[in-house]
C-alpha positions in Angstrom: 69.8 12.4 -53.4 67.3 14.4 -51.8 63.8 14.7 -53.2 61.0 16.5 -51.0 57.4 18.2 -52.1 56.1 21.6 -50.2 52.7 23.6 -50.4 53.3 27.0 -51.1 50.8 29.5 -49.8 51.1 32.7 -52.1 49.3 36.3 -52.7 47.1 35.5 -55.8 48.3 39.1 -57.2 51.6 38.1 -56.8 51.0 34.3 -58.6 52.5 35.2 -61.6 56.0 36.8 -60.7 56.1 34.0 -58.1 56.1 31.0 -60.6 58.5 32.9 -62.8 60.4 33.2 -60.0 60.2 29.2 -59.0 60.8 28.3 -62.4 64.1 30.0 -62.2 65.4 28.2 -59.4 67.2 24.8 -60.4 65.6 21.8 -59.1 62.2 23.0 -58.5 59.3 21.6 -59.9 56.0 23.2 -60.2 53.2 20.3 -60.6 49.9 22.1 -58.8 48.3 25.4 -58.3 45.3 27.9 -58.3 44.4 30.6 -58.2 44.1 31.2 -54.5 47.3 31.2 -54.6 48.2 27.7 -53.4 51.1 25.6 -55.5 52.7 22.5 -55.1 56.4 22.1 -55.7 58.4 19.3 -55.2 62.4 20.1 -55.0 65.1 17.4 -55.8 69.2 18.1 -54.2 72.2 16.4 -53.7 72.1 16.6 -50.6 70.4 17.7 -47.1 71.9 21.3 -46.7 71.5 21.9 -50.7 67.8 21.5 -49.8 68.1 23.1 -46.8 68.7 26.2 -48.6 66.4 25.8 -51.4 63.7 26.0 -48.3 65.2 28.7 -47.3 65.4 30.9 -50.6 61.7 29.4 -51.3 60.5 31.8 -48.1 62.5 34.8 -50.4 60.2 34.2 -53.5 58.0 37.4 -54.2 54.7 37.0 -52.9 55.2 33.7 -50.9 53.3 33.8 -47.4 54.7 30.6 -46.2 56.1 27.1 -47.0 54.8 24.2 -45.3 57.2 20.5 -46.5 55.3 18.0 -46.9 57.3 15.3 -48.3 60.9 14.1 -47.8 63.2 11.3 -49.4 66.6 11.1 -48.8 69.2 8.7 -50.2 72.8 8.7 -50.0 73.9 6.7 -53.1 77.4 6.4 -51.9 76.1 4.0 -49.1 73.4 2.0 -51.7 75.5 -1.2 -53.2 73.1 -2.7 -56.0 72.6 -6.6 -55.1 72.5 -9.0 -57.8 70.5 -12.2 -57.8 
C-alpha cells in the first residue's frame, strides 16, 4: 500500500478541465483547492512504481504547472503479520 498527498500548482483558467481530468484518474483524491489555482491531492497505489506513474501522468493533466509531493506512506502488507495479545 502506498498512500502519498501532493500540491498541485495549476492555471486558474485551466481549473476546471484539470479537476475533471483528476477525477478521472483512479486513486486520486481531490480534498483542497482555490481558485489560484492550487489543489491538494492525495493518491493511494499498490505499490511504489504504480505511484510512480500516477506522478508522472499528474505532470500530463491539462493546465498543471507543477507537482510538488508532500506526503508519503508506504506499506508492504505482505511483510505486516498482525500480533495478537
Amino acid at each position: 500500500m502506498n498512500i502519498s498527498s501532493a500540491i498541485l500548482h495549476i492555471a486558474p483558467a485551466r481549473l476546471a478541465e484539470a479537476r475533471a481530468a483528476l477525477l478521472g484518474m483512479s486513486g486520486v483524491e481531490i480534498h483542497a483547492e482555490n481558485a489560484e489555482g492550487k489543489m491538494v491531492v492525495v493518491l493511494e497505489d499498490d505499490d511504489l512504481d504504480s505511484a510512480a506513474n500516477k506522478y508522472v501522468a499528474l505532470h500530463g493533466v491539462p493546465g498543471v504547472a507543477s507537482v510538488a509531493m508532500v506526503y508519503q506512506y508506504s506499506d508492504d502488507e505482505a511483510q505486516t503479520e498482525e500480533v495478537q495479545a
